[in-house]
C-alpha positions in Angstrom: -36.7 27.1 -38.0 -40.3 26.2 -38.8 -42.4 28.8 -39.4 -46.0 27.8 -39.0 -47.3 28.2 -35.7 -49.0 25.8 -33.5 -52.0 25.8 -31.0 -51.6 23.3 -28.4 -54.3 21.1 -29.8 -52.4 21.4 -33.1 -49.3 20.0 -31.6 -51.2 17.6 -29.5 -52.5 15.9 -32.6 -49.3 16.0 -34.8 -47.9 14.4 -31.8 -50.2 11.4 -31.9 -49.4 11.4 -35.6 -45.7 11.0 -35.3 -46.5 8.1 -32.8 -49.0 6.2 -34.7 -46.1 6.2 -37.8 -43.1 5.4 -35.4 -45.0 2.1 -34.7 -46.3 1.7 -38.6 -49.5 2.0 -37.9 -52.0 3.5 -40.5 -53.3 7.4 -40.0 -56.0 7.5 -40.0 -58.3 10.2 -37.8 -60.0 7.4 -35.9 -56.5 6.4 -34.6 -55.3 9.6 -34.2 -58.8 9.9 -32.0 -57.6 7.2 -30.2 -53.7 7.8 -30.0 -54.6 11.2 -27.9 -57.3 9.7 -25.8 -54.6 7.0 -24.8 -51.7 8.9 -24.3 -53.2 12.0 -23.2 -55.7 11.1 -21.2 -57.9 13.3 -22.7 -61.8 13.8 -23.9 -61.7 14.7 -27.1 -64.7 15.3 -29.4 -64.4 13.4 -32.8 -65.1 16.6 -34.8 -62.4 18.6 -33.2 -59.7 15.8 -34.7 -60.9 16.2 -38.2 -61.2 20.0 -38.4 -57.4 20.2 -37.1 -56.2 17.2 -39.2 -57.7 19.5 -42.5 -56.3 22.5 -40.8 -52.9 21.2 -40.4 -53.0 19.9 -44.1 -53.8 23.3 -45.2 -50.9 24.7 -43.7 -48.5 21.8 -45.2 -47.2 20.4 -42.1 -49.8 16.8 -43.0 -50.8 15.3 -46.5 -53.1 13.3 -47.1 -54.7 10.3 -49.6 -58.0 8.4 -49.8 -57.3 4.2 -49.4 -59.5 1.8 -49.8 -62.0 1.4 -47.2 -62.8 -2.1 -45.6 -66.0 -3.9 -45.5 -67.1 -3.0 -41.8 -67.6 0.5 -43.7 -68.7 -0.5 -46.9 -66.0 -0.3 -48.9 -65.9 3.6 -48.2 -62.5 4.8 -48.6 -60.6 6.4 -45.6 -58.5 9.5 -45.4 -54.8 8.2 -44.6 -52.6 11.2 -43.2 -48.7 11.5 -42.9 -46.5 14.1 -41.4 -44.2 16.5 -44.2 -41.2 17.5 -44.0 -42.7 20.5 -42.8 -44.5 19.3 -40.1 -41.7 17.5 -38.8 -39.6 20.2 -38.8 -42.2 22.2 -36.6 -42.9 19.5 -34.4 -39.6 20.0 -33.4 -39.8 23.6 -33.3 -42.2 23.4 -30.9 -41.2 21.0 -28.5 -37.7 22.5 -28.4 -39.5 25.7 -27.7 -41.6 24.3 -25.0 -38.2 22.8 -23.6 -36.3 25.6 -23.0 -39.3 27.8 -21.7 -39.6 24.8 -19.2 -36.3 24.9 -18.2 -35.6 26.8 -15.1 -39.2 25.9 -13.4 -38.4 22.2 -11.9 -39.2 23.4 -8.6 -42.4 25.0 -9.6 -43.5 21.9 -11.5 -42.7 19.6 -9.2 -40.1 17.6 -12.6 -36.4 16.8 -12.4 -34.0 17.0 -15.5 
């Protein structure tokens, strides 16, 4: 079992991670921005994505590299994030937590199994 725990947000953006890299896109925050906005539905300030993407590469469960930056930002290089083994591994801690404590409340949440 992973042992790094996870705020909600924390998941929430992992999460949008794993997505963006099951459909090979690149990682970086913008996207990952844009990935919870979408699926979510959610307002969330720019700021708040970059603090927890440096968070959650300082507890190992992202890495990151700078890549090359295109010319609509000068040539700047980006910050290009993937999941670790680690943060996989929690992901799926987490959800699979989430799960069970779900389980038993269909009636309650108005969902079906």
């Amino acid at each position: 079992m992973a042992d790094a725990s996870l705020g909600e947000f924390e998941l929430v953006v992992l999460l949008a991670v794993l997505h963006l890299i099951e459909h090979d896109q690149p990682v970086f925050g913008s996207a990952v921005l844009e990935e919870i906005r979408g699926r979510a539905g959610r307002t969330v300030a720019r700021g708040a994505v970059y603090v927890t993407l440096d968070r959650l590469e300082g507890k190992g469960l992202l890495a990151s590299r700078l890549a090359g930056g295109p010319a609509s930002r000068g040539g700047r290089p980006r910050r290009v994030y993937r999941a670790t083994a680690r943060g996989l591994a929690t992901v799926k801690s987490a959800v699979a937590s989430l799960a069970r404590m779900q389980r038993g409340l269909e009636a309650v949440l108005g969902t079906q199994t």
